[in-house]
C-alpha positions in Angstrom: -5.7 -17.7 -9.8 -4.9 -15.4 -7.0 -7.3 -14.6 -4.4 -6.0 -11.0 -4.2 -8.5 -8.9 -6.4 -7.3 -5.8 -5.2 -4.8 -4.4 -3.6 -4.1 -1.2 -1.6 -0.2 0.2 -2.3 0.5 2.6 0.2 3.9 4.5 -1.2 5.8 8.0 -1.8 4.3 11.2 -3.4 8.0 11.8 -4.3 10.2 9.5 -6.1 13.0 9.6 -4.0 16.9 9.8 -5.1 17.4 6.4 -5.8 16.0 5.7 -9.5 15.8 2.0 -8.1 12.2 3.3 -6.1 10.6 4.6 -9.4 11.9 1.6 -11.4 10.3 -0.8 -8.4 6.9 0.8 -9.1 7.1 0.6 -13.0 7.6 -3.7 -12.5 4.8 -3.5 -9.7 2.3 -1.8 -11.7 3.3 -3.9 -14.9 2.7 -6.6 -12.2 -0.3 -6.0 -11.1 -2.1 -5.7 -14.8 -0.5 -8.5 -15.8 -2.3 -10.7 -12.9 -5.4 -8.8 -13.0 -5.0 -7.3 -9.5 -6.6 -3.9 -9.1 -4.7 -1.1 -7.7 -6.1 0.9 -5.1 -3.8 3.7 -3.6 -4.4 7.5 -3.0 -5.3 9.0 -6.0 -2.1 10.9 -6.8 -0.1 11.4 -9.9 3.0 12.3 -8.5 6.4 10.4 -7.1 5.9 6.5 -6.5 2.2 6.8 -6.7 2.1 8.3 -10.2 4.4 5.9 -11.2 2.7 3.0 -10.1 -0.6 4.1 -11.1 0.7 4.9 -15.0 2.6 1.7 -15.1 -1.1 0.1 -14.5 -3.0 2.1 -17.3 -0.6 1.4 -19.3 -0.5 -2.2 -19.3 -3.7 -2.2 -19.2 -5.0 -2.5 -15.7 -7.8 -1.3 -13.4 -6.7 1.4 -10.9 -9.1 2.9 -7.8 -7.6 6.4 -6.3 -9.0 7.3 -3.2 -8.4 11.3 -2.7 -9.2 14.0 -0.1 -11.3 17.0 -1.8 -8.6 19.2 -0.6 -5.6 17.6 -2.0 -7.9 17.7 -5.6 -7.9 21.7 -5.1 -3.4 21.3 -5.1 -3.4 19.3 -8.4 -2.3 16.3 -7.5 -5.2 14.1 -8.5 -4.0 12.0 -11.0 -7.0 12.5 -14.0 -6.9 9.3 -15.9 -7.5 6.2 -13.3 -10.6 3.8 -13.9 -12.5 5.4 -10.8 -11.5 8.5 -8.6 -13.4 8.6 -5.2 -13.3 11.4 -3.6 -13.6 12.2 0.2 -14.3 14.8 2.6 -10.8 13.8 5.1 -7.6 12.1 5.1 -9.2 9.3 7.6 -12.6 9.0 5.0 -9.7 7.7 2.1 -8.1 5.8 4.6 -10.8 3.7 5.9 -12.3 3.5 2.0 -8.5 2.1 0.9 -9.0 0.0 3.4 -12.4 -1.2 2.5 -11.3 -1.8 -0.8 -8.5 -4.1 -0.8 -7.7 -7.4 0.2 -4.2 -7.2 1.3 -2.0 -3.8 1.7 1.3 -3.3 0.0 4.2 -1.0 1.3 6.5 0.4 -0.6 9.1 3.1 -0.4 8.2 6.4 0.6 7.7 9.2 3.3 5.6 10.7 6.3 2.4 9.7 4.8 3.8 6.0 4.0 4.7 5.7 7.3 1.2 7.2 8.9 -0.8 4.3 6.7 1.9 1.4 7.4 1.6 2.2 11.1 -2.0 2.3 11.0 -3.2 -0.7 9.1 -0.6 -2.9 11.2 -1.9 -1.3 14.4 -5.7 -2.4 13.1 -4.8 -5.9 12.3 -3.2 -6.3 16.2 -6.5 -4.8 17.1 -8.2 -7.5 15.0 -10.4 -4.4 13.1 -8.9 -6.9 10.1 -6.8 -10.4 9.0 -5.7 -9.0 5.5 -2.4 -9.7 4.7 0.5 -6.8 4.8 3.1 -7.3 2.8 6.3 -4.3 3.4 8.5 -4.5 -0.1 12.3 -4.2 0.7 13.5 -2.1 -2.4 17.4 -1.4 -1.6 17.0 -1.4 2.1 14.0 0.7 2.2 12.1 -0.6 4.6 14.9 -1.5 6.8 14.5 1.4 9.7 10.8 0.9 9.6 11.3 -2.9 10.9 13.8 -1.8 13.1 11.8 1.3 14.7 9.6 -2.2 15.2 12.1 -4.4 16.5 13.1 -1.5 18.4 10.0 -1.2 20.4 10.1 -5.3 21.0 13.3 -5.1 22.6 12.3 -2.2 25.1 8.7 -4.3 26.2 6.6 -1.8 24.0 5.0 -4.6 22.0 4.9 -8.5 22.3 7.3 -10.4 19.7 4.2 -11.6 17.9 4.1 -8.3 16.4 6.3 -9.1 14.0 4.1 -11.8 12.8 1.3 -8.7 11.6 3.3 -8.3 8.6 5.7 -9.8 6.2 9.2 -8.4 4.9 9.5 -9.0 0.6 12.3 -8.2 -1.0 12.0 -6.8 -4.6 8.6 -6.6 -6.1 9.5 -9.9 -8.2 9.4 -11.8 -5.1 6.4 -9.5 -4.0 4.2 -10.5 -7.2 4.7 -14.0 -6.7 3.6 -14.0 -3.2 0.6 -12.7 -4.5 -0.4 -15.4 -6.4 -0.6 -17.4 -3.1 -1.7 -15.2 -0.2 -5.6 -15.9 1.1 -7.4 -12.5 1.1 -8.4 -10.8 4.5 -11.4 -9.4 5.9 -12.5 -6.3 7.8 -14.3 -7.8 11.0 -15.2 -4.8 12.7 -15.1 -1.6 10.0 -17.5 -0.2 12.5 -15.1 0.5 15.0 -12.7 2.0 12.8 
């Protein structure tokens, strides 16, 4: 039995042009019911994030979206999760996604993917947390983001052992079984977030 209960996916509120990104979150959320994992992700119905979060329901699965009241008032909120939480900010649903997951999941997406994979990388070198981050490769998605990374190595803007924050997956098959292995995480110092 896994030790991941739950898990935060941070991904695209489009689909993107290649159907391989929508078809990546139909296996994960299949996935994810399958091994009893919880989802936990923004609360959206649309691109990636719908996807994902229907592909749950539908096989039976537990899902938690976290949403800003504001982006409730644009109907996006997807209306049929287990729980909705709503907040007052963007940096409330971040910090509660955070809270409720043991390990963080990226997957293909925008701006907004970005933003979140940044930020909960940057709190684990800041030891806010140890859960595991886990970056899906989903046909060469996550490619420039590792090199924006690597990138910032090379020129002395962070120490090698930044690439040791997170791991690189490729395919959500190989991402579900590295599930079933990885220790959950804590958040140490959620007051300082």
């Amino acid at each position: 039995m896994t030790a991941i209960h739950s898990l935060a996916v941070f991904c695209g509120s489009r689909v993107g042009i290649n159907p391989a990104y929508a078809e990546a979150g139909r296996v994960l959320g299949r996935g994810l019911a399958a091994a009893g994992i919880r989802l936990v992700y923004g609360g959206g119905r649309i691109g990636i994030m719908g996807v994902v979060a229907d592909a749950v329901l539908q096989a039976g699965g537990k899902v938690l979206g976290v949403i800003p009241e504001f982006l409730t008032q644009w109907e996006v909120a997807h209306e049929a999760v287990t729980e909705m939480v709503i907040t007052d900010s963007m940096h409330t649903r971040k910090r509660r996604l955070y809270e409720e997951s043991d390990a963080f999941l990226i997957m293909p997406g925008g701006l907004g993917t970005f933003d979140e994979a940044f930020e909960i990388i940057t709190w684990r070198q800041l030891r806010l947390h140890d859960k595991p981050i886990l970056l899906c490769d989903v046909a060469g998605s996550v490619m420039p983001f590792v090199a924006t990374i690597d990138h910032a190595i090379a020129q002395g803007f962070a120490a090698p052992s930044s690439r040791d924050l997170f791991e690189v997956i490729d395919g959500v098959p190989a991402v579900l079984e590295r599930l079933k292995t990885l220790p959950a995480g804590t958040m140490e110092h959620a007051e300082r977030l």
